[in-house]
Predicted model as a PDB file, atoms N, CA, C, CB and O in Angstrom, pLDDT in the B-factor column:
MODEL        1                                                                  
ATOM      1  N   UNK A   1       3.516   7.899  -0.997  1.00 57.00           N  
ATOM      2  CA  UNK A   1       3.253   8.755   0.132  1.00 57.00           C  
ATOM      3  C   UNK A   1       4.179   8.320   1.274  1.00 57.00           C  
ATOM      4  CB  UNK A   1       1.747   8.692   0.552  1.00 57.00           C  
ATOM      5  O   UNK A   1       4.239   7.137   1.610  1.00 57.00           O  
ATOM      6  N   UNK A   2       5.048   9.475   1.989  1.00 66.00           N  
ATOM      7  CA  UNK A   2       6.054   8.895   3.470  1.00 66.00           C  
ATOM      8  C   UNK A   2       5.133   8.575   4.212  1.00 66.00           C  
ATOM      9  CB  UNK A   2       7.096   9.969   4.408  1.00 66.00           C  
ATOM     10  O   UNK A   2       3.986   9.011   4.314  1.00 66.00           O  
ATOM     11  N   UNK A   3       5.734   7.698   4.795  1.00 72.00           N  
ATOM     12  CA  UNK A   3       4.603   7.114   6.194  1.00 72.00           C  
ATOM     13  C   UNK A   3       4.323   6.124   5.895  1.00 72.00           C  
ATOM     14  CB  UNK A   3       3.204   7.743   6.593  1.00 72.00           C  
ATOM     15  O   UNK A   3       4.551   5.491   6.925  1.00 72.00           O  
ATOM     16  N   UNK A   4       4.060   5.625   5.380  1.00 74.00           N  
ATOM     17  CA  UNK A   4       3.529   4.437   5.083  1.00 74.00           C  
ATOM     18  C   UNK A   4       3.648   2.908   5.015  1.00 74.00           C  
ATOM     19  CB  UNK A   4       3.380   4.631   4.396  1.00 74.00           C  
ATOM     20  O   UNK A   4       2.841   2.043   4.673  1.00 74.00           O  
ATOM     21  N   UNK A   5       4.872   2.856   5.437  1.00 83.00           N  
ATOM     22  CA  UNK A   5       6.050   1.393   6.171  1.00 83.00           C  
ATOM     23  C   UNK A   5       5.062   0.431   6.656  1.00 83.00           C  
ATOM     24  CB  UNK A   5       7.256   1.837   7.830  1.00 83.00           C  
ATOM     25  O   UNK A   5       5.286  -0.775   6.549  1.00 83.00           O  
ATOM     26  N   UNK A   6       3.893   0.912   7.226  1.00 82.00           N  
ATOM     27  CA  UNK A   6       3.338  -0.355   7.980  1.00 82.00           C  
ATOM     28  C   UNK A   6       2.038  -0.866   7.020  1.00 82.00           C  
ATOM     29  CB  UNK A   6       2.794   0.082   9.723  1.00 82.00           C  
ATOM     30  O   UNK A   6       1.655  -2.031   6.919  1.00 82.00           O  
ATOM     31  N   UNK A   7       1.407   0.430   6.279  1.00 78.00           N  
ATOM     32  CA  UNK A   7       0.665  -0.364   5.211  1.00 78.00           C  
ATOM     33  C   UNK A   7       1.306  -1.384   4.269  1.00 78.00           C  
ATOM     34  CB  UNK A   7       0.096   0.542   4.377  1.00 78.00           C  
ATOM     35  O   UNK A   7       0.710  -2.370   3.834  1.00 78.00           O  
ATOM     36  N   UNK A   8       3.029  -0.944   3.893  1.00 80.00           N  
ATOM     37  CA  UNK A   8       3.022  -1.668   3.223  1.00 80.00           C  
ATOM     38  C   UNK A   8       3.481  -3.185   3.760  1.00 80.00           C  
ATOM     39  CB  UNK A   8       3.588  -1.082   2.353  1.00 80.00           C  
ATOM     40  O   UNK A   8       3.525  -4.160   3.010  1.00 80.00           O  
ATOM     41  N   UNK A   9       3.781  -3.218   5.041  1.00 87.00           N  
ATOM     42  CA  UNK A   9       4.178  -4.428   5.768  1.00 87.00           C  
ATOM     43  C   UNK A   9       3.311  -5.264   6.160  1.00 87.00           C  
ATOM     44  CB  UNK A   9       4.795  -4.205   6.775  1.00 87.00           C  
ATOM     45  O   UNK A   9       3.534  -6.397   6.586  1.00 87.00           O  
ATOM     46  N   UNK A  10       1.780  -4.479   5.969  1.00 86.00           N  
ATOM     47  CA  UNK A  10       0.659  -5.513   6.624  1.00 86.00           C  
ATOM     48  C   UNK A  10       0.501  -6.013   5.055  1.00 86.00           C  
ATOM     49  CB  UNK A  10      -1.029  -4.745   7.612  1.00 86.00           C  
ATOM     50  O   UNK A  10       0.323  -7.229   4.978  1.00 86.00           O  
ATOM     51  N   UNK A  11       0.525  -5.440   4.014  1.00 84.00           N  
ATOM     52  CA  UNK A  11      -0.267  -5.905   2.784  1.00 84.00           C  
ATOM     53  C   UNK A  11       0.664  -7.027   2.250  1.00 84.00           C  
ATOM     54  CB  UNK A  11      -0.561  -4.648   1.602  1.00 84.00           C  
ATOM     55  O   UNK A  11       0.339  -8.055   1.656  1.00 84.00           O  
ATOM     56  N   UNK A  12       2.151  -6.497   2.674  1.00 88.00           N  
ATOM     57  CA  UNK A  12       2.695  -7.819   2.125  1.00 88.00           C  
ATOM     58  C   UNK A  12       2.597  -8.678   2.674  1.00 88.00           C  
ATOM     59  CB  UNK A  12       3.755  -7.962   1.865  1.00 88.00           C  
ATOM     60  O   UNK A  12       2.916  -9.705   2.074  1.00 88.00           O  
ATOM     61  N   UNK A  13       2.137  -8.820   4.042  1.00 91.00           N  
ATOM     62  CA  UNK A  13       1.635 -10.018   5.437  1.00 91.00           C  
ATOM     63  C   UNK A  13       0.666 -10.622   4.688  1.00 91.00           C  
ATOM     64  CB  UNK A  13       0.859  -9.365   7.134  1.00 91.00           C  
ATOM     65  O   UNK A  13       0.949 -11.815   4.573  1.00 91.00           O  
ATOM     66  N   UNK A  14      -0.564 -10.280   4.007  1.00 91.00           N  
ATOM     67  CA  UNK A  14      -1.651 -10.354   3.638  1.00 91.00           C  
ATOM     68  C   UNK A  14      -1.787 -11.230   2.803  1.00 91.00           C  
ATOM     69  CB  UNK A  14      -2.044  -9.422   3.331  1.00 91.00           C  
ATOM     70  O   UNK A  14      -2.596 -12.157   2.823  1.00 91.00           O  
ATOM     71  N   UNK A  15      -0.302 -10.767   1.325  1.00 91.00           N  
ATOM     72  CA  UNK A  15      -0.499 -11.439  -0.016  1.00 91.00           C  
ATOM     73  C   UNK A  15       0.514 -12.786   0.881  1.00 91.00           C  
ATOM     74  CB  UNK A  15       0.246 -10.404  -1.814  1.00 91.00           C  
ATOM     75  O   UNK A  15      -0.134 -13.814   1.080  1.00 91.00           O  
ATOM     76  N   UNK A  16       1.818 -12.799   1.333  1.00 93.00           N  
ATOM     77  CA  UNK A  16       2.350 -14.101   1.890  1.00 93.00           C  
ATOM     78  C   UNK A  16       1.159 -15.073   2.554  1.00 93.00           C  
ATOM     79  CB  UNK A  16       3.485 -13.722   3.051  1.00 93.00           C  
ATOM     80  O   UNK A  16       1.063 -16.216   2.108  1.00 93.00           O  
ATOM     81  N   UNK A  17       0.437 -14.725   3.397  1.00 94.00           N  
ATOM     82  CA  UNK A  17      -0.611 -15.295   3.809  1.00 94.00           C  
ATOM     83  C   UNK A  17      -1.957 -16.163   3.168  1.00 94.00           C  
ATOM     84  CB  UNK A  17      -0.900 -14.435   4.306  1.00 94.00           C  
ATOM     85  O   UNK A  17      -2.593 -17.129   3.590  1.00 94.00           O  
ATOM     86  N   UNK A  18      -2.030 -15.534   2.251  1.00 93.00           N  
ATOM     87  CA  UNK A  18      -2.691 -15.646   0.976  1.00 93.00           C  
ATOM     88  C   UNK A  18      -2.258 -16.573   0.155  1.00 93.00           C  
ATOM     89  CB  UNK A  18      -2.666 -14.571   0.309  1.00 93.00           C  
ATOM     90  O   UNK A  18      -3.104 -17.314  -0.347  1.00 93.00           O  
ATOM     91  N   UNK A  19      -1.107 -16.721  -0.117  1.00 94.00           N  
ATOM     92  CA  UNK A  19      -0.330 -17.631  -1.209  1.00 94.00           C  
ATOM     93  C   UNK A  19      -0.237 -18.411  -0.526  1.00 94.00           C  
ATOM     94  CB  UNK A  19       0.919 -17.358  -1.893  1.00 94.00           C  
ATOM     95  O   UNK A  19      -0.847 -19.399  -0.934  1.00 94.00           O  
ATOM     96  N   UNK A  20       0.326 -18.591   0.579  1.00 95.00           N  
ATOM     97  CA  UNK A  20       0.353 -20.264   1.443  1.00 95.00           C  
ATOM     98  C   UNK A  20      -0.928 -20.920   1.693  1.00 95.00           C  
ATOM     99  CB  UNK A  20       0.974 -20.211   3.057  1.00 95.00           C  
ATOM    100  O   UNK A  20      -1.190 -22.121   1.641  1.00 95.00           O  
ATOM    101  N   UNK A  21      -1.533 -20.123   1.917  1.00 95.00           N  
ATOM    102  CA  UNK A  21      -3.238 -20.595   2.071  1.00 95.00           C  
ATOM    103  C   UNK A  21      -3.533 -21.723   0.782  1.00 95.00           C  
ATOM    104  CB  UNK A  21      -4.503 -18.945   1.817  1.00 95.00           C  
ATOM    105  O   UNK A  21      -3.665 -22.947   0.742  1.00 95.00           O  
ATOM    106  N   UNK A  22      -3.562 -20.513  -0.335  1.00 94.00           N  
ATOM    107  CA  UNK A  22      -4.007 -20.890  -1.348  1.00 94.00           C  
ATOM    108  C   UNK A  22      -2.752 -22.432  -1.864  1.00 94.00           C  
ATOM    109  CB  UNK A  22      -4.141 -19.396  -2.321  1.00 94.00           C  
ATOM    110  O   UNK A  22      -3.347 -23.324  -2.469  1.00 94.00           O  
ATOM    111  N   UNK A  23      -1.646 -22.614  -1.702  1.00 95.00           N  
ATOM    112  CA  UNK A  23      -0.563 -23.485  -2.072  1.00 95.00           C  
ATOM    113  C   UNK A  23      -1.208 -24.601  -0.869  1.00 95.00           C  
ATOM    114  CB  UNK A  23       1.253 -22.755  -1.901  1.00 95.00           C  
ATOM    115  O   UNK A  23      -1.155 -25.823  -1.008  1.00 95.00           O  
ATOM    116  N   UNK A  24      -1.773 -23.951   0.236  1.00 95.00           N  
ATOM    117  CA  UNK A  24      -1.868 -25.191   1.098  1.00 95.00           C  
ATOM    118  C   UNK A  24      -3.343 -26.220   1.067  1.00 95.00           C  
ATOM    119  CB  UNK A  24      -1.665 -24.596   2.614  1.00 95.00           C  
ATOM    120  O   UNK A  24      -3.626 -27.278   1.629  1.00 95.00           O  
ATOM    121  N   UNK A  25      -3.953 -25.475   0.281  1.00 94.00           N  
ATOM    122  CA  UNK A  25      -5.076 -25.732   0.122  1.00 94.00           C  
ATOM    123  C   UNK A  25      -5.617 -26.109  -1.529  1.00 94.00           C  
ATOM    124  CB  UNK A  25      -5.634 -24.643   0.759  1.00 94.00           C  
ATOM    125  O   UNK A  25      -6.826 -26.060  -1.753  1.00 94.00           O  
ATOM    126  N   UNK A  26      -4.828 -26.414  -2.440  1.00 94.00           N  
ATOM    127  CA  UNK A  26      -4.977 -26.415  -3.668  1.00 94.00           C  
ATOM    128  C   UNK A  26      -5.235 -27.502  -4.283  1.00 94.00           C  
ATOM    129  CB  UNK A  26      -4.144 -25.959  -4.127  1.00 94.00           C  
ATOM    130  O   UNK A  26      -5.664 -27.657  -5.426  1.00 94.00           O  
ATOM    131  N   UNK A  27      -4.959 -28.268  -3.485  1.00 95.00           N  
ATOM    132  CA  UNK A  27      -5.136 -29.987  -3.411  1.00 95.00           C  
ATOM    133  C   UNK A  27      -6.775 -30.334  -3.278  1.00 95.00           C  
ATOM    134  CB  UNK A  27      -4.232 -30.721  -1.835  1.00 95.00           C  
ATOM    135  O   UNK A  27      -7.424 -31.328  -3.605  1.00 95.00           O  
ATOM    136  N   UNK A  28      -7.091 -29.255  -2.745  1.00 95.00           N  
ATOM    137  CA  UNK A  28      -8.558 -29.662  -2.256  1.00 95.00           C  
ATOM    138  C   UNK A  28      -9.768 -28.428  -2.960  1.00 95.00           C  
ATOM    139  CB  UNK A  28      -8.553 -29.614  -0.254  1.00 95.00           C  
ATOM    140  O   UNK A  28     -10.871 -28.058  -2.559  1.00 95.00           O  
ATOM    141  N   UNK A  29      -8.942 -28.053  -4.159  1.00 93.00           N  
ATOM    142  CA  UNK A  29      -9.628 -26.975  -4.880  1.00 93.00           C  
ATOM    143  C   UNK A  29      -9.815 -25.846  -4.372  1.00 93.00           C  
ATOM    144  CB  UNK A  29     -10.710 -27.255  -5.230  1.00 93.00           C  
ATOM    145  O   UNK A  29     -10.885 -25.377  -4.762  1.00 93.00           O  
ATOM    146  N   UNK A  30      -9.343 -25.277  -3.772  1.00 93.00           N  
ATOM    147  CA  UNK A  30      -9.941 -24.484  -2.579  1.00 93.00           C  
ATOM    148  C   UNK A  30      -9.173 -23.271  -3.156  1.00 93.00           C  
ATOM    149  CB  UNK A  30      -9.587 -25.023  -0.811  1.00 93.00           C  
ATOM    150  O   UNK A  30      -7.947 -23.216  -3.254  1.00 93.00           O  
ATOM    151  N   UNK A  31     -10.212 -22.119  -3.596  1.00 92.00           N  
ATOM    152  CA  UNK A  31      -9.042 -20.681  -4.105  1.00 92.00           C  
ATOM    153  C   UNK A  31      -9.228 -19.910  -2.801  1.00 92.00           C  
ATOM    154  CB  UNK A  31      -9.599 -19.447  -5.781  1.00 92.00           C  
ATOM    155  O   UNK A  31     -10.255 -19.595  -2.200  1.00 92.00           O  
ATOM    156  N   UNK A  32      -8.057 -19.715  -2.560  1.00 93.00           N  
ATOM    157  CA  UNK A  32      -8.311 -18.280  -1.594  1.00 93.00           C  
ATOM    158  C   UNK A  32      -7.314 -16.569  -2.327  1.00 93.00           C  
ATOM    159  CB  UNK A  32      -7.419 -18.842   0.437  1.00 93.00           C  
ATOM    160  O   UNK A  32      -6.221 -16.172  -2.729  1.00 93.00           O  
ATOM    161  N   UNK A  33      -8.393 -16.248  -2.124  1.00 91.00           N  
ATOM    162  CA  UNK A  33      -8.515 -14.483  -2.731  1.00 91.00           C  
ATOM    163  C   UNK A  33      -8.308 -13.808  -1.682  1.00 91.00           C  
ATOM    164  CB  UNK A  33     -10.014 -13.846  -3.382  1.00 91.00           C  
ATOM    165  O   UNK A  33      -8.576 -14.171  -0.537  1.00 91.00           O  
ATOM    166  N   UNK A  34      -7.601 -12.330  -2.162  1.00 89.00           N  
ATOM    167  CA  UNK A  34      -7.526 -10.963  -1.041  1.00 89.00           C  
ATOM    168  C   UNK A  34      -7.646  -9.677  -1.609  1.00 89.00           C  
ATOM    169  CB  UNK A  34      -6.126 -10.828  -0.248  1.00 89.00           C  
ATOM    170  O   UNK A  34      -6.710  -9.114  -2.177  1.00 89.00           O  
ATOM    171  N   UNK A  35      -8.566  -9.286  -1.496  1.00 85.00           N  
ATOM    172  CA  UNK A  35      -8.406  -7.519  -1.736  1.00 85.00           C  
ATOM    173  C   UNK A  35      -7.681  -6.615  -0.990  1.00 85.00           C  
ATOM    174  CB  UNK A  35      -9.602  -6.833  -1.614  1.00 85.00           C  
ATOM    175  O   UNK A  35      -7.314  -6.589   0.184  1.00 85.00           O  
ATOM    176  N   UNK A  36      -7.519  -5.649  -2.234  1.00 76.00           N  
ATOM    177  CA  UNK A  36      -6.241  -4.744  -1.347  1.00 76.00           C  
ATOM    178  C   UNK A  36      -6.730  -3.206  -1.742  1.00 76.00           C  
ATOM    179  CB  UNK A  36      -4.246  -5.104  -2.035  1.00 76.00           C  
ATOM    180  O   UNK A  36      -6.880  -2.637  -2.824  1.00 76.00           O  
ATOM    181  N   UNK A  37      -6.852  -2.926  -0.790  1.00 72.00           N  
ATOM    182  CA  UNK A  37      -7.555  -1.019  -1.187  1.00 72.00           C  
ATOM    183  C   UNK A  37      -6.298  -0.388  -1.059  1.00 72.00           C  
ATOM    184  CB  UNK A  37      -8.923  -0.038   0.172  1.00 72.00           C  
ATOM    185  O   UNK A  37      -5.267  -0.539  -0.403  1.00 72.00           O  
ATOM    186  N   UNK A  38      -6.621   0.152  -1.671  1.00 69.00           N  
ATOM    187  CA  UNK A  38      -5.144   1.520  -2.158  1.00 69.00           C  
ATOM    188  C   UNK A  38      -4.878   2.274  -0.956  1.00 69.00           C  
ATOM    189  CB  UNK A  38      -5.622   2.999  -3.522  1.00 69.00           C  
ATOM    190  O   UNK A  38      -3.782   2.469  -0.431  1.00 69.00           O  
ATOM    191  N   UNK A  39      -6.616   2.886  -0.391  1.00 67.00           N  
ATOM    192  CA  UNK A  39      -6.090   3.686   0.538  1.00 67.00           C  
ATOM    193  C   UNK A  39      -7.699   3.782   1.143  1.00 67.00           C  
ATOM    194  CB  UNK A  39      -5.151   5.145  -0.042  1.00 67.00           C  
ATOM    195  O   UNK A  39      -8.669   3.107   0.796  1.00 67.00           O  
ATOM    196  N   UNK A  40      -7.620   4.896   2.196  1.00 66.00           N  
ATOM    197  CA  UNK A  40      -8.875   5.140   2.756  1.00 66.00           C  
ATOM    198  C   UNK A  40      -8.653   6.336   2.859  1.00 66.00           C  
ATOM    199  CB  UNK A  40      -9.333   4.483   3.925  1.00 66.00           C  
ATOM    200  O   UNK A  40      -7.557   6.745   3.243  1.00 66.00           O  
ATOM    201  N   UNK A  41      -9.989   7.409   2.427  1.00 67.00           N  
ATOM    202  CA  UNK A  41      -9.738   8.821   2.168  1.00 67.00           C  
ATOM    203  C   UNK A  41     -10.399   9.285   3.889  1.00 67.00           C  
ATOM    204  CB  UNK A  41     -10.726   9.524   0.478  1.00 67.00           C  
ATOM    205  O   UNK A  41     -11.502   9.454   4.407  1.00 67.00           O  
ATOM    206  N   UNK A  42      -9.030   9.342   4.275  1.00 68.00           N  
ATOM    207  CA  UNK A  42      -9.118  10.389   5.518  1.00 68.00           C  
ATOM    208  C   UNK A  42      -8.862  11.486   6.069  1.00 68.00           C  
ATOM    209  CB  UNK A  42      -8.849  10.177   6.140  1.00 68.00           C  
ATOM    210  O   UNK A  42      -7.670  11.324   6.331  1.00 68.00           O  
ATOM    211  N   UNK A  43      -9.192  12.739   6.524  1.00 68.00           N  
ATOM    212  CA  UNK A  43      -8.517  13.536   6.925  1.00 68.00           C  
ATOM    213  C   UNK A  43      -6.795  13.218   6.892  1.00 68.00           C  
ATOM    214  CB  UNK A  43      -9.124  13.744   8.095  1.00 68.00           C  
ATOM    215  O   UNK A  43      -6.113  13.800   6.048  1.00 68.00           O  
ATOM    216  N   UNK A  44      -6.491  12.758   7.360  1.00 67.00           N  
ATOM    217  CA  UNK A  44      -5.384  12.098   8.211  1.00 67.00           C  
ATOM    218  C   UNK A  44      -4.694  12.256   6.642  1.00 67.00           C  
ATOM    219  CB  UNK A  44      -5.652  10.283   9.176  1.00 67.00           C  
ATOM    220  O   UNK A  44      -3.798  13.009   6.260  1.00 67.00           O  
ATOM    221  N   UNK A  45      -5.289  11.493   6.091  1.00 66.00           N  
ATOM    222  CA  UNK A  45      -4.518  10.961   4.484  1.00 66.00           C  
ATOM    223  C   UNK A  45      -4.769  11.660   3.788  1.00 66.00           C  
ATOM    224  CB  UNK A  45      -4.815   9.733   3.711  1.00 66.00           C  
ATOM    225  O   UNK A  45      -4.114  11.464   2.765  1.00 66.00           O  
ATOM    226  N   UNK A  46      -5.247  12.265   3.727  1.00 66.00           N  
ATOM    227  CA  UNK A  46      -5.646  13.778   2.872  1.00 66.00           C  
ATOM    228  C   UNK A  46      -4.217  14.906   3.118  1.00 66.00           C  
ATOM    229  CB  UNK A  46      -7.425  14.682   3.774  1.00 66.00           C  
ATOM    230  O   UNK A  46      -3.246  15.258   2.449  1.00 66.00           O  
ATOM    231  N   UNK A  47      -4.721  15.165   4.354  1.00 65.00           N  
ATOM    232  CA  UNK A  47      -3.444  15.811   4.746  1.00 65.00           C  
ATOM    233  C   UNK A  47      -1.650  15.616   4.381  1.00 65.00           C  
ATOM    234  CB  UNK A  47      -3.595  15.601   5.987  1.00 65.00           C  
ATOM    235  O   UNK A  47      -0.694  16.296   4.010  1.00 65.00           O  
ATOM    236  N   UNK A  48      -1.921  14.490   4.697  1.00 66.00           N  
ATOM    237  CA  UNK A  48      -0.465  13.695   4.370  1.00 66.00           C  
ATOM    238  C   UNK A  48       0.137  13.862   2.676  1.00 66.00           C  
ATOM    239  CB  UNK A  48      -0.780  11.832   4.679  1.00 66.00           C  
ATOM    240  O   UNK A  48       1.178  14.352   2.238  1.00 66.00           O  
ATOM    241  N   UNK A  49      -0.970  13.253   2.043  1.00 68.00           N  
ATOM    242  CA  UNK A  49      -1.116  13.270   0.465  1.00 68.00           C  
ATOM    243  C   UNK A  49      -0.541  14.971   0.371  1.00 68.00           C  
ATOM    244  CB  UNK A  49      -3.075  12.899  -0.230  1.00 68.00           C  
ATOM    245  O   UNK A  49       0.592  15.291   0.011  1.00 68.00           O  
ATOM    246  N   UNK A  50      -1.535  15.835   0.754  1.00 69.00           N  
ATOM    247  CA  UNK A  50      -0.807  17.237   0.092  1.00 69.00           C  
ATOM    248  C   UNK A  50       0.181  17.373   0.473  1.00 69.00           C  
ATOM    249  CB  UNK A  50      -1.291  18.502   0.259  1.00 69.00           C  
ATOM    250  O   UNK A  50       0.975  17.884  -0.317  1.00 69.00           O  
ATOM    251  N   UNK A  51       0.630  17.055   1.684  1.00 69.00           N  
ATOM    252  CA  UNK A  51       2.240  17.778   2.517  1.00 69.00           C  
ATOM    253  C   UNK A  51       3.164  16.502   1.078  1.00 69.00           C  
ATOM    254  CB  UNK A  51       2.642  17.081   5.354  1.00 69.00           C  
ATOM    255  O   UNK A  51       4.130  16.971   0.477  1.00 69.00           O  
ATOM    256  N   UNK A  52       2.838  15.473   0.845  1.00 69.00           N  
ATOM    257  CA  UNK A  52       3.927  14.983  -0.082  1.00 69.00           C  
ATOM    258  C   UNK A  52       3.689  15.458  -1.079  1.00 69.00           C  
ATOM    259  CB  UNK A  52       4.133  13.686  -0.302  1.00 69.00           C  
ATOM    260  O   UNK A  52       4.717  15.513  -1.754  1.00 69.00           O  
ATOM    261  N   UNK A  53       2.996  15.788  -1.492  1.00 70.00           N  
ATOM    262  CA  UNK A  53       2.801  16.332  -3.155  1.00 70.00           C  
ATOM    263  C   UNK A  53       3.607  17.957  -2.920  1.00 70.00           C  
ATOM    264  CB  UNK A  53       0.605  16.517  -3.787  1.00 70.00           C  
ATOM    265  O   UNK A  53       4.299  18.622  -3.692  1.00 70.00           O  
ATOM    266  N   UNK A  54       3.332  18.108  -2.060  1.00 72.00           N  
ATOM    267  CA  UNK A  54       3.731  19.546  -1.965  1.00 72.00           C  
ATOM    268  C   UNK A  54       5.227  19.542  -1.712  1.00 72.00           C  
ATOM    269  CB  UNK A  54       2.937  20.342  -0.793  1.00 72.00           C  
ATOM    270  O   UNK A  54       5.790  20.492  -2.255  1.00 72.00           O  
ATOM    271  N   UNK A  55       6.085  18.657  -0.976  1.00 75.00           N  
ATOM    272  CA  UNK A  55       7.374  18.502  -0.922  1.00 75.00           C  
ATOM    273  C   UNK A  55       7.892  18.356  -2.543  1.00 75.00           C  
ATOM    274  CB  UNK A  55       7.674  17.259   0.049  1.00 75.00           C  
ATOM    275  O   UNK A  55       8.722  19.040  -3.141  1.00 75.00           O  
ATOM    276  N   UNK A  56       7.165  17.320  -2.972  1.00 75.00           N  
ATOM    277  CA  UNK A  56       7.736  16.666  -4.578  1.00 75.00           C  
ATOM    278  C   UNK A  56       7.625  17.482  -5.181  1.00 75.00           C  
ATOM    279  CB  UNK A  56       7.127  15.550  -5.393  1.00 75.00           C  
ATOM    280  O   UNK A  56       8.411  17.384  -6.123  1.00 75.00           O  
ATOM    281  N   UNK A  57       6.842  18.673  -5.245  1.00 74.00           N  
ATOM    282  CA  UNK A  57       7.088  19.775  -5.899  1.00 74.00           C  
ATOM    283  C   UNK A  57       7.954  20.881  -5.764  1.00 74.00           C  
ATOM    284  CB  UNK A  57       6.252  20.153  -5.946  1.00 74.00           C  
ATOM    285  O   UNK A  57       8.289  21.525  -6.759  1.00 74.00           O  
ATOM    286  N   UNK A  58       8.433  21.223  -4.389  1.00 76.00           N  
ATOM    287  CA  UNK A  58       9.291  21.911  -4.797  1.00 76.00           C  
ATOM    288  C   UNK A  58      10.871  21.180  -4.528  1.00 76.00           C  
ATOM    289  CB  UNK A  58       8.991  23.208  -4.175  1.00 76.00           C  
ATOM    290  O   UNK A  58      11.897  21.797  -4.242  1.00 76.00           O  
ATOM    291  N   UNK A  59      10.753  19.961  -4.678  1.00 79.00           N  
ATOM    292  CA  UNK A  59      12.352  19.535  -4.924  1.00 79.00           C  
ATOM    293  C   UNK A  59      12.491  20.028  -6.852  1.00 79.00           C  
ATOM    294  CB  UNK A  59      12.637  17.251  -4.515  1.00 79.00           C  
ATOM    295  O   UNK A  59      13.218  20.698  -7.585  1.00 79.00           O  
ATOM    296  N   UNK A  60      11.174  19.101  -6.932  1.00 80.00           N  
ATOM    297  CA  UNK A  60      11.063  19.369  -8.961  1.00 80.00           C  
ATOM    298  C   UNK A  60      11.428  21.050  -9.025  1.00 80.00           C  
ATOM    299  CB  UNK A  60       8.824  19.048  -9.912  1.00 80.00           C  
ATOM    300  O   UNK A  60      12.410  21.352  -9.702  1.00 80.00           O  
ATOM    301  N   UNK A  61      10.841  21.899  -8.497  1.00 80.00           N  
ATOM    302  CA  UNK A  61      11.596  23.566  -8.727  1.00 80.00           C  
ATOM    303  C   UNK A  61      12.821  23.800  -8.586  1.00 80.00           C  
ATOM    304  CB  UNK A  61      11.194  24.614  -7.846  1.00 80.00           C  
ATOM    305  O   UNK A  61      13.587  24.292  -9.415  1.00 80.00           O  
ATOM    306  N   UNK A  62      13.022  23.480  -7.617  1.00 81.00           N  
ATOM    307  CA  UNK A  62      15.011  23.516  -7.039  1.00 81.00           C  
ATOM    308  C   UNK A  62      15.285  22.984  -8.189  1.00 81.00           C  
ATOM    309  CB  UNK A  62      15.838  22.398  -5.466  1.00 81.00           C  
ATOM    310  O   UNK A  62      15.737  23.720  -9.067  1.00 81.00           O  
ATOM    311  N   UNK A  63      15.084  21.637  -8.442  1.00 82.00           N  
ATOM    312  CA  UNK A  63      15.744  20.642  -9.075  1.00 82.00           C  
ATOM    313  C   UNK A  63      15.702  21.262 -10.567  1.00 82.00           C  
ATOM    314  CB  UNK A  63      15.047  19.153  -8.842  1.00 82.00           C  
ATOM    315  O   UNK A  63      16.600  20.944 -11.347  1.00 82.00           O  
ATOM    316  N   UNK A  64      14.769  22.060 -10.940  1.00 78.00           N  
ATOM    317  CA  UNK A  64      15.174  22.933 -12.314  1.00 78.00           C  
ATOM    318  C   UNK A  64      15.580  24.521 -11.961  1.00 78.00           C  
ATOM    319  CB  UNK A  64      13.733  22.979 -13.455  1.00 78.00           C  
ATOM    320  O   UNK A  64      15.608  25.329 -12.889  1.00 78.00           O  
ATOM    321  N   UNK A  65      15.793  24.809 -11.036  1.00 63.00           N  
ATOM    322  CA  UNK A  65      15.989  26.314 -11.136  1.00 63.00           C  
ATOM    323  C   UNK A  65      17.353  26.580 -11.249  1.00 63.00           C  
ATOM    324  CB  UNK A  65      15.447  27.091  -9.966  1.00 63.00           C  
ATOM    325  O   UNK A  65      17.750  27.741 -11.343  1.00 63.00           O  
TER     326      UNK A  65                                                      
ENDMDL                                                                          
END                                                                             
């Protein structure tokens, strides 16, 4: 989905954050875990989702016609 530069900049903040934790802390048994949600169904993202699906489709038409 376009737009989306900063989800993916916080999540990779998240997992780096995560791995040092866990590397810094491993000595002392200590796991540290992170969940990562795909998405959150919002208006907002709803919207977005069709306007890209709807672009990717008609490049795929051009792109065979």
């Amino acid at each position: 989905m376009p737009g989306q530069v900063h989800c993916s900049a916080a999540k990779h903040g998240v997992v780096g954050l995560t791995t040092s934790a866990a590397v810094e802390h491993a000595e002392f048994k200590v796991r540290v875990n992170a969940v990562h949600t795909w998405g959150v169904g919002t208006v907002f993202a709803a919207v977005h989702s069709v306007g890209a699906l709807r672009t990717e489709l008609l490049v795929a038409i051009r792109a065979h016609a």
